[in-house]
N, C-alpha and C positions, 0 to 999 in steps of 0.2 A: 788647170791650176792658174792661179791669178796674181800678181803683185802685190805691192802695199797700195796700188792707186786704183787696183780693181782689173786692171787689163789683164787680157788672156797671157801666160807668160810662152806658150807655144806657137801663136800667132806674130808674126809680122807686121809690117805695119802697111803693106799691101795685101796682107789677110792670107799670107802663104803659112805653112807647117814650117818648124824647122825646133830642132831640139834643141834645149834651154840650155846656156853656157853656165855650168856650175864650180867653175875654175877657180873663182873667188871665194868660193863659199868655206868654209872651216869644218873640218870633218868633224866628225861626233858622232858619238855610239846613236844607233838609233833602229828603232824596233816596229811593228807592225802586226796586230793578230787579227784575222781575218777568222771567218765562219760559214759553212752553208750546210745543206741537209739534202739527203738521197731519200724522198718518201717511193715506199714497196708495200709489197702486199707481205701480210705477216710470212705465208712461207717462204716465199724470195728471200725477206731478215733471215730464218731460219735457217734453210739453205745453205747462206754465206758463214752462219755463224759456228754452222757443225762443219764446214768444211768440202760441202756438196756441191758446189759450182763447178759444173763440167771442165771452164777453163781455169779452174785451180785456184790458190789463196787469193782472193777478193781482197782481202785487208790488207795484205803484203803487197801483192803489186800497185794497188791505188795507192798508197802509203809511198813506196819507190817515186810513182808516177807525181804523185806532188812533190816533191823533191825536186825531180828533176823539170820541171815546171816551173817551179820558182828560180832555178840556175838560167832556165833558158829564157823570162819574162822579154826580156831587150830585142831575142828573135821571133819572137809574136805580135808586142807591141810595136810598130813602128818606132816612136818619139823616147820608149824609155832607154834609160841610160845604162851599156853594162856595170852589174856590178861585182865586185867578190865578195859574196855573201859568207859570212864567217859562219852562221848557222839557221836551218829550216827544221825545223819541228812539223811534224802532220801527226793529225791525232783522230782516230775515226771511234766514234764512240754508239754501240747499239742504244736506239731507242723504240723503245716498242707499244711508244702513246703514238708516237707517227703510222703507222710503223715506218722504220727506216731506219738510215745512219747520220749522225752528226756529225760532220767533222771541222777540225780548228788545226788553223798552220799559225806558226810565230814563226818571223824570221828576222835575222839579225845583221845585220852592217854597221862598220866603222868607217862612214863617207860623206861624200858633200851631196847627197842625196837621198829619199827616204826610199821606204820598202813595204809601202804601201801594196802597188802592183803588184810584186811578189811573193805577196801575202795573200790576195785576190787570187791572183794565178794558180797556186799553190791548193787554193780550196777548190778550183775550178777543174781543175786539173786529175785531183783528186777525186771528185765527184762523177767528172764522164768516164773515168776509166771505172767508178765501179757500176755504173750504165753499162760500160763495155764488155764488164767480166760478167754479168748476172744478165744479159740483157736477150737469152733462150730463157730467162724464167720469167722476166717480167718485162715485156717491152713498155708497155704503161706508166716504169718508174718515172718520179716527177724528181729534178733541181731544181730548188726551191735558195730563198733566202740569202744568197752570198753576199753579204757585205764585211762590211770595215769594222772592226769591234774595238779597234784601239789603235793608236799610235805614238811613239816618246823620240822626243829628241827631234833636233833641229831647229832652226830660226823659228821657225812657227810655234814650234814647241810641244805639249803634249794633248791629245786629243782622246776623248772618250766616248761611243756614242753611245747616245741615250735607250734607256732600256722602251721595250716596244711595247707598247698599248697595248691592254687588253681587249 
């Protein structure tokens, strides 16, 4: 992250780490939905979706596991800041042009910081654990695509990203 002058805002000015003082800042609702995708071999999708995964609901435990992924962002990331998240959405949704799963986290905070990471986190999190649970049927599966699909609120304000080239 950078300033208004372009400097790194987690750098020093001897080029150390050290986490960004947000004490002054004015809290505000602010939001964040992240995205990525689990590509499998059609019957791995299967599998999971009838309920056949040796280590049990696929959907329910990843779903838990982004959850609690985005609660604990601050103890993975070094530099981010804890926050009380007032709400995490994970949303894992069959697609079977990949094949595989789609999944999307929103998450919410009323802070002097965003929730971005948490959002990232949340999809990331989400995604090896369904590697973890399916992963006697298809070691092969690919993580693919996690990024940042949106962000509102805060000094910077709202952010959209752009849809991806064909």
């Amino acid at each position: 992250m950078s300033d208004e002058t372009g400097k790194l805002t987690h750098i020093g000015a001897s080029g150390e780490a050290h986490m960004v003082d947000v004490s002054g800042k004015q809290e505000s609702r602010r939001e964040a939905v992240a995205e990525g995708a689990v590509v499998m071999q059609a019957q791995t999708l299967e599998a999971i979706l009838s309920g056949n995964a040796k280590k049990g609901d696929v959907l329910a435990t990843a779903r838990i596991a982004g959850i609690m992924g985005a609660k604990k962002t601050s103890d993975l990331i070094p530099l981010c800041h804890p926050l009380a998240l007032s709400k995490v959405v994970v949303e894992i949704e069959p697609d079977s042009a990949l094949p595989g799963l789609r999944v999307r986290a929103r998450v919410r905070v009323t802070g002097q910081t965003g929730v971005e990471m948490e959002a990232l986190t949340a999809v990331s999190i989400t995604c090896l654990t369904i590697y973890d649970m399916a992963k006697a049927l298809d070691k092969g599966m690919i993580i693919r695509d996690v990024r940042l699909l949106e962000k509102t609120g805060g000094k910077s304000g709202d952010w959209r990203a752009p849809e991806p080239s064909a």
